[in-house]
C-alpha positions, 0 to 999 in steps of 0.5 A: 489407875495410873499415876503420872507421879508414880514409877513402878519398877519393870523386871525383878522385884526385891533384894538384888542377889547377895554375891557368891564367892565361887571356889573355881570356874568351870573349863567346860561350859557345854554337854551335849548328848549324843544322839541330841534329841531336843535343841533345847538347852538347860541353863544351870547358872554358875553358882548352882554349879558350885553349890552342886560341886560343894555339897555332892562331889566334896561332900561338905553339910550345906551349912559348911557350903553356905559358909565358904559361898558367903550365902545361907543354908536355905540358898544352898539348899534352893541351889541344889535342888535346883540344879539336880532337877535341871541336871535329871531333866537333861540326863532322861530327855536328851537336852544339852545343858549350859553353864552361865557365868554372871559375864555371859548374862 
């Protein structure tokens, strides 16, 4: 039962998000297929992008990302794979993908 006393938190629940030093933003923030086949977009947020661009186009260990991100191997991680599955999902059925930067929230 409800307490008049108690306030319960609405939203996120635990730890706000650590901050991600990102190396550089992007100058794109939209892909759109051609021919389009679904209008719904896939969102990738900003520091999956860059967890994305460290690991697979510099080819840094996901130790060395976690380092220069400022978060852990285990985040690295969870963003890669995060990200390749939005990235996969997008490619095989047409949809545009998004990038949201922590402004455009």
């Amino acid at each position: 039962m409800w307490r008049q006393g108690r306030r319960r938190r609405r939203g996120r629940r635990g730890r706000f998000p650590k901050p991600v030093n990102l190396g550089m933003t992007p100058p794109i923030t939209d892909f759109i297929p051609n021919p389009l086949r679904s209008s719904a977009s896939i969102f990738i947020d900003i520091a999956e992008l860059e967890a994305f661009r460290l690991v697979d186009l510099e080819g840094l260990s996901q130790e060395e990302a976690g380092k220069k991100m400022g978060i852990s191997r285990g985040t690295v991680w969870r963003l890669v794979q995060s990200v390749r599955r939005k990235t996969a999902q997008a490619l095989t059925e047409g949809k545009p993908l998004q990038i949201i930067s922590e402004t455009r929230k």
